[in-house]
C-alpha positions in Angstrom: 105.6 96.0 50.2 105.1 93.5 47.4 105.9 90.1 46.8 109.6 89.6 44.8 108.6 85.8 44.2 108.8 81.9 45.6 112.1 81.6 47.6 111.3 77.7 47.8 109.0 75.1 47.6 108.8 72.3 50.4 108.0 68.6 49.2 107.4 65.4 51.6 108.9 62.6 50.4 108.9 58.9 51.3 112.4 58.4 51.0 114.6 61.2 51.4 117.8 59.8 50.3 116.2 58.5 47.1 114.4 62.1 46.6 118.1 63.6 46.8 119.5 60.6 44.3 117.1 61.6 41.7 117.0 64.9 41.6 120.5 65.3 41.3 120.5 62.7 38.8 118.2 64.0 36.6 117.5 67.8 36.9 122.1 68.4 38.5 120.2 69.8 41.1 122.6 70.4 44.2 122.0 69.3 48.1 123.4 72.6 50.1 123.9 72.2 54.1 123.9 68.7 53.6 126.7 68.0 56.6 124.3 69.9 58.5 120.9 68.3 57.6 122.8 64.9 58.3 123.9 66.2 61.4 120.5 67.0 62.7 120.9 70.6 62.4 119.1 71.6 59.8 115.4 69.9 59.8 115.4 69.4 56.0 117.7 68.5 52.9 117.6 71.7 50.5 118.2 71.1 47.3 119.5 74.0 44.7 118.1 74.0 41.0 119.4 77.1 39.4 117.6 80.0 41.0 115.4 77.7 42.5 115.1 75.8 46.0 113.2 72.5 47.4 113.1 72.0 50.8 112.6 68.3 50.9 111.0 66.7 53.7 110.6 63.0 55.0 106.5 62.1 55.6 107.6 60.5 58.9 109.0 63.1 60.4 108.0 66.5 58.1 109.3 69.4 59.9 107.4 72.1 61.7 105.5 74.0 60.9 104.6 72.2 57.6 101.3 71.8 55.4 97.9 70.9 57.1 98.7 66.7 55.3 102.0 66.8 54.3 101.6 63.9 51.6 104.7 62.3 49.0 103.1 61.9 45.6 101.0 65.7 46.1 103.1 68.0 43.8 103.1 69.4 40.9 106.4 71.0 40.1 107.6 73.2 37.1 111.3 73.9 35.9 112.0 76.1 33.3 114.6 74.1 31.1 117.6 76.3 28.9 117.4 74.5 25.3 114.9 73.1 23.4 112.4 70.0 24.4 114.2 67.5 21.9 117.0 67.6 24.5 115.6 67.4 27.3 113.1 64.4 26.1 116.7 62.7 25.1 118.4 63.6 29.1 115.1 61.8 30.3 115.5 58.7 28.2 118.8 58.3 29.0 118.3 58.8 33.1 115.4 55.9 32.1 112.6 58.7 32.8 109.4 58.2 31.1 108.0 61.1 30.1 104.0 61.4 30.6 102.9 64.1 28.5 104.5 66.5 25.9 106.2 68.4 24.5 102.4 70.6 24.6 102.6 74.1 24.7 102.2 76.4 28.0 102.5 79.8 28.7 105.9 80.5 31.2 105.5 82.7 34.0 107.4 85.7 32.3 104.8 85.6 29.3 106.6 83.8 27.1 105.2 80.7 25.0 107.2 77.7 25.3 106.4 74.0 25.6 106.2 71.5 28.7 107.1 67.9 28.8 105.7 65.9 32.1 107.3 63.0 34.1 107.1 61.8 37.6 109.8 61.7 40.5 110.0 58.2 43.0 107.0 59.4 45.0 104.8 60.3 41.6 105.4 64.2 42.0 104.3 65.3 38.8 107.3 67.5 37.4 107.8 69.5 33.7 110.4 71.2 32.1 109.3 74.2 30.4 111.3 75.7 27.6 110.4 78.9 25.5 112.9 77.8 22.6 112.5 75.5 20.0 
């Protein structure tokens, strides 16, 4: 047995809506099952970024079983970004992100060393966009 990797990560969010807005604004990420997270059928909206999955639940309702204090504002979230910084730090301007620390270098989780820059989402997630080219 061994562990092929994260499948997703689950963040609680104030506003669920707004969570949805910005993401897809900002990082194209993709809500999937959305009829069926409106509908009630699914107990959270899952976003798709990439390879990558965020199963995004509301604080006043997070679904079961969730953390131990599910809180908005408590993660710290890293994207690998295709392309080098300078373009992503111009994508952030132009969505009207500010970025809070960067481009500094980091080490990606394949070994590679690349450069992060840092921001925040609506509920002050801390995010980064990682990129191993120049």
């Amino acid at each position: 047995m061994a562990v092929r990797g994260l499948d997703h990560v689950a963040i609680t969010v104030a506003d669920v809506e707004a969570t949805l807005a910005f993401y897809a604004r900002v990082l194209g990420a993709e809500l999937r099952y959305g009829d069926l997270w409106r509908e009630g059928k699914l107990p959270v909206a899952i976003l798709q970024l990439g390879g990558s999955r965020l199963s995004v639940h509301a604080a006043a309702a997070p679904a079961s079983p969730h953390a131990t204090t599910p809180l908005p504002g408590s993660q710290d979230l890293c994207f690998r970004w295709d392309g080098p910084l300078v373009e992503a730090e111009r994508h952030l301007a132009a969505e009207g992100v500010d970025v809070t620390l960067g481009p500094v270098p980091r080490p990606a989780a394949d070994g590679e060393l690349g450069a992060s820059l840092y921001f925040r989402d609506p509920d002050g997630n801390l995010l980064e966009l990682l990129s191993t080219e120049e």
